[in-house]
Backbone bond lengths (Angstrom), bond angles and torsions (degrees), N, CA, C in turn:
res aa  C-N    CA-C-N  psi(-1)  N-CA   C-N-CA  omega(-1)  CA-C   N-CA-C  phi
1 X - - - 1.445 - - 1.524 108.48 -
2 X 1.083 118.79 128.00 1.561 123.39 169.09 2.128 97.38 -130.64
3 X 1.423 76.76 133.99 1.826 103.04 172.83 1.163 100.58 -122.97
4 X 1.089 140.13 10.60 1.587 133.41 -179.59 1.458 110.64 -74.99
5 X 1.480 134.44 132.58 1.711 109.15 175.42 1.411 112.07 -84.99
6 X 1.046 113.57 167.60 1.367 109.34 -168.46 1.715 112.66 -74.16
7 X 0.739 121.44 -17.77 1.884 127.25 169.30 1.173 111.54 -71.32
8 X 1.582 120.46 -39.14 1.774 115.03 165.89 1.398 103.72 -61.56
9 X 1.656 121.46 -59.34 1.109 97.95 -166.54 1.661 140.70 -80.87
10 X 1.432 93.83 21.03 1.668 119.03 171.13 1.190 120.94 -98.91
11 X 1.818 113.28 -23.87 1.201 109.79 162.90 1.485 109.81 -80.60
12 X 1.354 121.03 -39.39 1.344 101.33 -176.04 1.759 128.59 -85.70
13 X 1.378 102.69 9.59 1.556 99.44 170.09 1.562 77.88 -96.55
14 X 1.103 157.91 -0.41 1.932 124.40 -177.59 1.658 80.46 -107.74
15 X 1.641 144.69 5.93 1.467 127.31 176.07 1.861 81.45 -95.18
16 X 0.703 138.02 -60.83 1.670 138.13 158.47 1.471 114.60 22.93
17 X 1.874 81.41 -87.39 0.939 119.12 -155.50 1.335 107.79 -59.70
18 X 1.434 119.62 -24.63 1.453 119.79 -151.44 1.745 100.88 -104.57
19 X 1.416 113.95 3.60 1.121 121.31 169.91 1.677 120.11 -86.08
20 X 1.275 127.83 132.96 1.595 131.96 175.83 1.659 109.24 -42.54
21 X 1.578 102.60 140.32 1.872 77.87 169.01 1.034 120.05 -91.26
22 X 1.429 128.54 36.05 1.636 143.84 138.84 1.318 104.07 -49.05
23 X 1.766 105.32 -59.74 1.524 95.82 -162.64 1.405 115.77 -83.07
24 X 1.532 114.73 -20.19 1.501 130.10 175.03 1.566 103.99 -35.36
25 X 1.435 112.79 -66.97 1.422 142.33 -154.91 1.902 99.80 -70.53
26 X 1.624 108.55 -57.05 0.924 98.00 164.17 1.989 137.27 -45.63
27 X 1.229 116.06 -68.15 1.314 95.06 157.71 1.492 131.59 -60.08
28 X 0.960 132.04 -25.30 1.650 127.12 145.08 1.790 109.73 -17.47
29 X 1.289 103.24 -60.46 1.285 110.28 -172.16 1.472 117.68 -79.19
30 X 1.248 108.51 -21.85 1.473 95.53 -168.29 1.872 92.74 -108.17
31 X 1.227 113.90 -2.24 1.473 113.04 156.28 1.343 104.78 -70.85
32 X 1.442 143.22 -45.56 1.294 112.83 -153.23 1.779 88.66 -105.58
33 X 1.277 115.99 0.53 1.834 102.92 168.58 1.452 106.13 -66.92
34 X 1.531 122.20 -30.75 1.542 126.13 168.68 1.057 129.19 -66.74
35 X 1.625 116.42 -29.79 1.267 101.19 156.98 1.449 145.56 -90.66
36 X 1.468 84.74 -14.77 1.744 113.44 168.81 1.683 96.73 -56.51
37 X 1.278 131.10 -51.14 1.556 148.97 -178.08 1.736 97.34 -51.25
38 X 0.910 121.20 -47.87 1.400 132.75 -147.47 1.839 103.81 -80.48
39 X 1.821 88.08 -52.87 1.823 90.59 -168.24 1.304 89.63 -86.36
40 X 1.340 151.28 -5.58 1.552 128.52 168.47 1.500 103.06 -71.74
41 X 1.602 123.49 -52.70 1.624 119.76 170.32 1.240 104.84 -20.60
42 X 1.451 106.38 -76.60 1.492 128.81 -168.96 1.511 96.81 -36.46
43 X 1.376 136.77 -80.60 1.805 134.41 171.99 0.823 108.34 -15.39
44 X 1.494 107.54 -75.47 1.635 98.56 -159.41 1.937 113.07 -90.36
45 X 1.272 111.92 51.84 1.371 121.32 179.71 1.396 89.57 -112.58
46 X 1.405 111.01 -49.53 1.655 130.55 -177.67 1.472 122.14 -57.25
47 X 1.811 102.82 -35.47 1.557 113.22 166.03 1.433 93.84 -149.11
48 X 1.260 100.05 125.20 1.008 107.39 176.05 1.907 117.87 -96.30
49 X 0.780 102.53 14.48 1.745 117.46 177.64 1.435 113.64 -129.11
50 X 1.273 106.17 15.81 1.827 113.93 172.60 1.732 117.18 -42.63
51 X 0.692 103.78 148.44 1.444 111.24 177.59 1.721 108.45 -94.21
52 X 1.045 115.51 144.28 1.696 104.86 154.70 1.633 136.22 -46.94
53 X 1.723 106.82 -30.59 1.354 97.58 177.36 1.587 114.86 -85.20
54 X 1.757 106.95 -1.60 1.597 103.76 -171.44 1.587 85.39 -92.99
55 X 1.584 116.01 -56.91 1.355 99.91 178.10 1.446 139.27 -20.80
56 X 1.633 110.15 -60.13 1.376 108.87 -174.00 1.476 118.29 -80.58
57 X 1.627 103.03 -6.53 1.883 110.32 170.29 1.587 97.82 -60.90
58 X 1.591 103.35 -69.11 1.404 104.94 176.75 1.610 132.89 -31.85
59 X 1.215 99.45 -49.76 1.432 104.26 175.08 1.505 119.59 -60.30
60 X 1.216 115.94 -49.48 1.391 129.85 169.23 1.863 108.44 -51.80
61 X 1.048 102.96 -20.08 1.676 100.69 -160.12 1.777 89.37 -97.87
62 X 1.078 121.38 -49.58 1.537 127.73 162.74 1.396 128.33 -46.78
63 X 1.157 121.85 -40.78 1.522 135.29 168.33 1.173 102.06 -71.32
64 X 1.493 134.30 -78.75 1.900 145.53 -174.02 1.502 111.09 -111.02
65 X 1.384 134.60 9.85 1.523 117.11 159.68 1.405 116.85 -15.50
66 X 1.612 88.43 -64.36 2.148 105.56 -151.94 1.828 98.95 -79.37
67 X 1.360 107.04 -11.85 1.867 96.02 164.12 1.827 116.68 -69.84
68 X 1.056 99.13 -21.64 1.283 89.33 -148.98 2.052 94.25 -116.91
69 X 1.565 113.92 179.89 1.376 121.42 168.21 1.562 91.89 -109.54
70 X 1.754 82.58 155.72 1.787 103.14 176.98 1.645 99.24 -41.16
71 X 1.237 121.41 -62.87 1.403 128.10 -165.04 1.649 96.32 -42.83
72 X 1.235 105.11 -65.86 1.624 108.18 -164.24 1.662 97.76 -59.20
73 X 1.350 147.34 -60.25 1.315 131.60 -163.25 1.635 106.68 -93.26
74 X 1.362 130.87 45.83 1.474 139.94 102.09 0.430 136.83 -56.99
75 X 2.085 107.70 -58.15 1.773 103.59 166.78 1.559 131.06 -44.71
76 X 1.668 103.99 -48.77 1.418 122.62 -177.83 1.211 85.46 -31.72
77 X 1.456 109.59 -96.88 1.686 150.78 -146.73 1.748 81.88 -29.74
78 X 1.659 110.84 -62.36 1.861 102.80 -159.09 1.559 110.53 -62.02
79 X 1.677 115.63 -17.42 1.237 107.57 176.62 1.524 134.72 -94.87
80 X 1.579 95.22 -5.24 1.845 126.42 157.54 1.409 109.40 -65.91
81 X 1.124 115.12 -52.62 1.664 110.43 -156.00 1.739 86.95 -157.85
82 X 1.762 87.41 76.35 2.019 91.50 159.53 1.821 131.82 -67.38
83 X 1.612 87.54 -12.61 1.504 89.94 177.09 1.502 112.74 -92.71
84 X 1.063 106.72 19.64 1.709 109.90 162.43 1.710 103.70 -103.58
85 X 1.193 111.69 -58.61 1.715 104.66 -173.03 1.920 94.08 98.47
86 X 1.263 106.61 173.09 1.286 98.12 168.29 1.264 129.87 -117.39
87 X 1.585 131.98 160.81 0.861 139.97 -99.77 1.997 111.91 -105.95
């Protein structure tokens, strides 16, 4: 779905554009530190006694779950964080 009209979104790819890709990259990053911020809230709203090793499964499963098969994000997960083992 796009609602954007097309004149906003011409002005704002040339407000974009006119930024360094220092600064491009920078909000890149600090967009997805917000959302990275956001879906851990979201976890631990859901459990609030999470552990760190369920946390960062979770997180991982929220970001790339739907890329991957169960098989493949075990492997991931055991080769992220071997001192968990799996789950």
């Amino acid at each position: 779905m796009n609602d954007t009209k097309a004149s906003v979104e011409v002005l704002f790819q040339k407000m974009m554009m006119e930024k360094s890709g220092q600064e491009r990259m920078k909000m890149g990053f600090s967009m997805f530190d917000f959302a990275r911020r956001q879906v851990i809230a979201s976890i631990q709203r859901k459990n609030q006694n999470i552990d760190i090793k369920d946390l960062k499964r979770e997180l991982f499963l929220r970001f790339y779950g739907q890329d991957f098969s169960s098989e493949e994000q075990e492997k991931i997960l055991r080769k992220l964080y071997p001192q968990f083992g799996p789950k």
